[in-house]
C-alpha positions in Angstrom: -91.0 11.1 -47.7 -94.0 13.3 -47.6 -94.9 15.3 -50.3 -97.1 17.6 -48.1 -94.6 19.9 -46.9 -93.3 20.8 -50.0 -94.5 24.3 -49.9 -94.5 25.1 -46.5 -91.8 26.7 -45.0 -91.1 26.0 -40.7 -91.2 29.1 -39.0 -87.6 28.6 -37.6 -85.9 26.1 -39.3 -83.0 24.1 -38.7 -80.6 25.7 -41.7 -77.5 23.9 -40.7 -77.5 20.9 -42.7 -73.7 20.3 -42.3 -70.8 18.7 -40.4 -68.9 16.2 -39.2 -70.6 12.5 -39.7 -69.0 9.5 -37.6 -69.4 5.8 -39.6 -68.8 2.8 -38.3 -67.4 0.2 -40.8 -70.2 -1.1 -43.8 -72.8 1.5 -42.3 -74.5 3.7 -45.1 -76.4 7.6 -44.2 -79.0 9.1 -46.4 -80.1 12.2 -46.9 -82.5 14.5 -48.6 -81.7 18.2 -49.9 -84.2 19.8 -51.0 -85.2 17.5 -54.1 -81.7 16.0 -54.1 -81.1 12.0 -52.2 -78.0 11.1 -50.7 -76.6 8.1 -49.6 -73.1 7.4 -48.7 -71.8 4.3 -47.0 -68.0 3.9 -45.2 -67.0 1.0 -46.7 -63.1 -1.2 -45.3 -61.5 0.4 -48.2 -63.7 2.5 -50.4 -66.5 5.0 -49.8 -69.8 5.3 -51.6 -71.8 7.9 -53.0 -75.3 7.2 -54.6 -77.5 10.4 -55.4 -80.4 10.9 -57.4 -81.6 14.6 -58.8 -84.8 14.7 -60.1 -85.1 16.1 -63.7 -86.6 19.6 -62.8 -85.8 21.4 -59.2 -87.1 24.2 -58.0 -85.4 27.1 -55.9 -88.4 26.6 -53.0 -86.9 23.3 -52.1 -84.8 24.4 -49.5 -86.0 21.7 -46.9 -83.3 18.8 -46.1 -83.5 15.7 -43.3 -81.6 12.7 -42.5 -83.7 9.9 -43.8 -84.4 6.9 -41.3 -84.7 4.0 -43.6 -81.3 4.5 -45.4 -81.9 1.1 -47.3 -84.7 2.5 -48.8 -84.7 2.2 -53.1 -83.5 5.5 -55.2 -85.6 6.5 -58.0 -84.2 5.9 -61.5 -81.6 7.3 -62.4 -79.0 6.8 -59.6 -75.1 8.2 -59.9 -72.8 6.1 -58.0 -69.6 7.2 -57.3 -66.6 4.9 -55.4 -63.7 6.4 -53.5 -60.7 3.9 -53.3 -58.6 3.7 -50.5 -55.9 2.0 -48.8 -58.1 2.1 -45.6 -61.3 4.5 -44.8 -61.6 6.5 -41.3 -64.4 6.9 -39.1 -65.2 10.8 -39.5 -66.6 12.3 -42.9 -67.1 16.2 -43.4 -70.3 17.3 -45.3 -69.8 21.1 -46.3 -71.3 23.9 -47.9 -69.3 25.6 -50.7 -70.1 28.6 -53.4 -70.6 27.9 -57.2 -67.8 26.8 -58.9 -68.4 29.1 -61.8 -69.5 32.5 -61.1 -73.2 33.0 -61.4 -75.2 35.6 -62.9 -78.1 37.4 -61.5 -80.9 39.6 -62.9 -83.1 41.4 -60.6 -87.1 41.0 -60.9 -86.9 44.8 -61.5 -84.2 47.1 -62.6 -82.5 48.7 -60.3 -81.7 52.6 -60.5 -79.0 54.3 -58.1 -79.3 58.3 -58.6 -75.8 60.2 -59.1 -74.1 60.8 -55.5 -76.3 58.3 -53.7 -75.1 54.6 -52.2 -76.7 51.8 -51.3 -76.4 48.0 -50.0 -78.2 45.2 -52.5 -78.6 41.6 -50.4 -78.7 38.8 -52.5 -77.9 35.3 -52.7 -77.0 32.6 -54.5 -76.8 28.7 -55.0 -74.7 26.0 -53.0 -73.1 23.3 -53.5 -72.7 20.0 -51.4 -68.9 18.9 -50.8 -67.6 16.1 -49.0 -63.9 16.0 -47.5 -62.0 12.8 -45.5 -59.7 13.1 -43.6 -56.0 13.5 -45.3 -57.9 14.5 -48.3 -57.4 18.5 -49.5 -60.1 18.6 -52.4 -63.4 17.0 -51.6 -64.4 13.5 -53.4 -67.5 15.1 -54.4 -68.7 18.7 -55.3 -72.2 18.3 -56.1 -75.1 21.4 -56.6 -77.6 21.0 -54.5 -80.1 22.7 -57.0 -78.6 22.2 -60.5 -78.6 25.8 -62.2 -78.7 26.6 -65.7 -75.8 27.9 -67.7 -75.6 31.1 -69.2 -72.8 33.5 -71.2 -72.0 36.2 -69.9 -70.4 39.0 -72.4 -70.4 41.9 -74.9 -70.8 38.9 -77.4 -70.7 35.6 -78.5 -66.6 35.0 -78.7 -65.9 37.6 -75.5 -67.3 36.7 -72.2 -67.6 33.9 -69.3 -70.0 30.4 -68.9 -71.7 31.4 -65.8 -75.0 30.0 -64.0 -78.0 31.9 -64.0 -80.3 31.9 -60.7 -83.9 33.4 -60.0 -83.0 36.1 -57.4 -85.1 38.7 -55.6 -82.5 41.4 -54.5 -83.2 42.9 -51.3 -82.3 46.6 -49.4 -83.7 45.0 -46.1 -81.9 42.2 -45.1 -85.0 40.8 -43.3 -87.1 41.0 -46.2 -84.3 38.0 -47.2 -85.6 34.9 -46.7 -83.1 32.4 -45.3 -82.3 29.6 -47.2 -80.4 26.2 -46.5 -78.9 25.9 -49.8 -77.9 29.8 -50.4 -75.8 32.3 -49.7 -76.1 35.8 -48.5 -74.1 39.0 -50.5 -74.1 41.9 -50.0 -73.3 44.5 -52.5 -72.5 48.1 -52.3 -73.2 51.1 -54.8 -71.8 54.0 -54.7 -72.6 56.5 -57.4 -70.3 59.0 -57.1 -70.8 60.2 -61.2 -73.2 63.5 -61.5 -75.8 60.4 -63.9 -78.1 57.6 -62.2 -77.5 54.3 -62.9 -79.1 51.9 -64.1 -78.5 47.7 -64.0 -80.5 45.1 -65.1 -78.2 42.1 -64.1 -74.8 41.5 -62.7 -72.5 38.7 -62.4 -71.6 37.9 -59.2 -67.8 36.1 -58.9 -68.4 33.8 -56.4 -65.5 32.0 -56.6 -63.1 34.3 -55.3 -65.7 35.1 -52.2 -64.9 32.7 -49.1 -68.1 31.2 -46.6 -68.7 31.9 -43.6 -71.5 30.7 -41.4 -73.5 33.6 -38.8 -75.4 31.7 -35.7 -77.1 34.3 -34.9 -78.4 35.5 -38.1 -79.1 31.6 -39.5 -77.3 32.0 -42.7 -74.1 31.6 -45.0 -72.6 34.9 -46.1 -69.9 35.6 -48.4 -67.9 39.1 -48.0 -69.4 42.1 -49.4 -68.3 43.6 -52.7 -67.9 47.1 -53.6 -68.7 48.6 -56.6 -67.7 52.4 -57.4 -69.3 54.0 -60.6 -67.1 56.8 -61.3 -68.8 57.8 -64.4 -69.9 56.0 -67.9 -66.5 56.6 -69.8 -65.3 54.3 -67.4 -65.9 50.8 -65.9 -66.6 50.6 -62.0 -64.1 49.5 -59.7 -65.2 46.6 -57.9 -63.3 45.4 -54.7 -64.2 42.5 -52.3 -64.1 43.2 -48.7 -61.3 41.7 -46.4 -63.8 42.1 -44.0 -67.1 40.3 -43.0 -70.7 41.9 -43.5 -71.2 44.0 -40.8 -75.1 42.9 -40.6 -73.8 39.3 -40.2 -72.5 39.5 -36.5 -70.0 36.9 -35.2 -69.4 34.5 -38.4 -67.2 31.1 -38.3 -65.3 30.8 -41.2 -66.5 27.6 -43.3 -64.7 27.7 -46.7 -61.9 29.5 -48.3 -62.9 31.4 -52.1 -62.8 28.2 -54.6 -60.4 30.9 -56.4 -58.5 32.8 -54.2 -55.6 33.9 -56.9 -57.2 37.6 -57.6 -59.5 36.0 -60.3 -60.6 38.9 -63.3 -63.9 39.5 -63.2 -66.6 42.1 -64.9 -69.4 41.7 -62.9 -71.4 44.4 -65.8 -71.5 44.0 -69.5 -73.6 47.2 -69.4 -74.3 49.9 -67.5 -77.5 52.3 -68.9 
């Protein structure tokens, strides 16, 4: 596995990493995700997951391949996971999922949206790697691809949510949006319809009640939009998630449902300025 690419991006790269894998009986398949190695192997009546995740990841490594030699030795140290079963079958679904905590975001800059004015925010956030049998509802695995750190999210210490925190560069062109293999697109819109600006330095996005959908056209994984309405600062905004898809993502399929579909409370502001 070369080390040279690391930086370099392809022009037009392959971004669909998953689907269905067909295993004959004893044979293994390896992978690399960005900095994260796979290997899983069908066995008569168990199936085997070995991975490896390096202590520090970065969000650049968004590269991933099947790796040839799948025999080849894991770095130290390696998580092995076995699946029992009465008997294993010949198909195995690798999918993309959101967070399974919702994950907050602070802009590079702060963001200001003047009184009566709207706007869409794209930004994106970190997947995870699940893998499903068939039979099975809930995966046997449910891994990050790039472990985030945790963060609280709150008016103070005893009030509040464990959430991830992730680098993000919030964008109001979607082409200025790099896309990724291992995140997924949001897009957020303001409306300021109080007579102040706004002002927000962060937000929590709650992924888990936003389903995945995949856009051919546009190479990426979206969620739906969210709305937020700022009526004015004696008040907190309303926030609503779109039934529909993002109008900028075209013709979607629909890959996953919202982890938390069960109208999950959420404050996606602890403060607005």
């Amino acid at each position: 596995m070369s080390k040279k690419t690391e930086h370099l991006e392809p022009e037009l790269p392959d971004l669909k990493w998953w689907g269905e894998q067909k295993f004959e009986l004893n044979q293994s398949k390896a992978w690399q995700f960005g900095s994260l190695l796979c290997r899983l192997t069908r066995g008569l009546q168990e199936w085997r997951l070995e991975y490896y995740r390096p202590h520090m990841q970065y969000d650049y490594e968004q590269q991933w391949n099947a790796i040839e030699d799948v025999h080849f030795a894991f770095p130290q140290p390696v998580h092995v996971e076995r699946y029992m079963f009465r008997e294993t079958h010949n198909t195995f679904q690798l999918m993309p999922r959101l967070a399974d905590r919702s994950v907050v975001i602070k802009p590079v800059d702060p963001i200001y949206i003047p009184a009566g004015q709207r706007g869409t925010l794209f930004i994106s956030t970190p997947l995870w790697i699940s893998g499903f049998v068939q039979s099975q509802k809930e995966p046997l695995f449910d891994l990050p691809v790039i472990l985030p750190k945790d963060t609280w999210f709150g008016p103070d210490k005893r009030n509040g949510e464990l959430c991830y925190a992730t680098s993000v560069d919030g964008r109001t062109e979607l082409n200025l949006l790099r896309p990724r293999a291992f995140r997924a697109v949001t897009p957020i819109d303001f409306h300021n319809v109080s007579s102040h600006q706004l002002r927000f330095d962060k937000m929590n996005i709650p992924v888990p009640a936003l389903p995945l959908f995949f856009s051919e056209s546009t190479g990426r994984l979206w969620t739906s939009q969210i709305k937020v309405i700022h009526e004015g600062s004696d008040r907190p905004p309303r926030i609503r998630i779109e039934n529909r898809t993002p109008p900028l993502a075209g013709e979607v399929e629909y890959v996953h449902p919202p982890r938390d579909p069960g109208g999950m409370l959420f404050n996606m502001f602890d403060s607005f300025f």
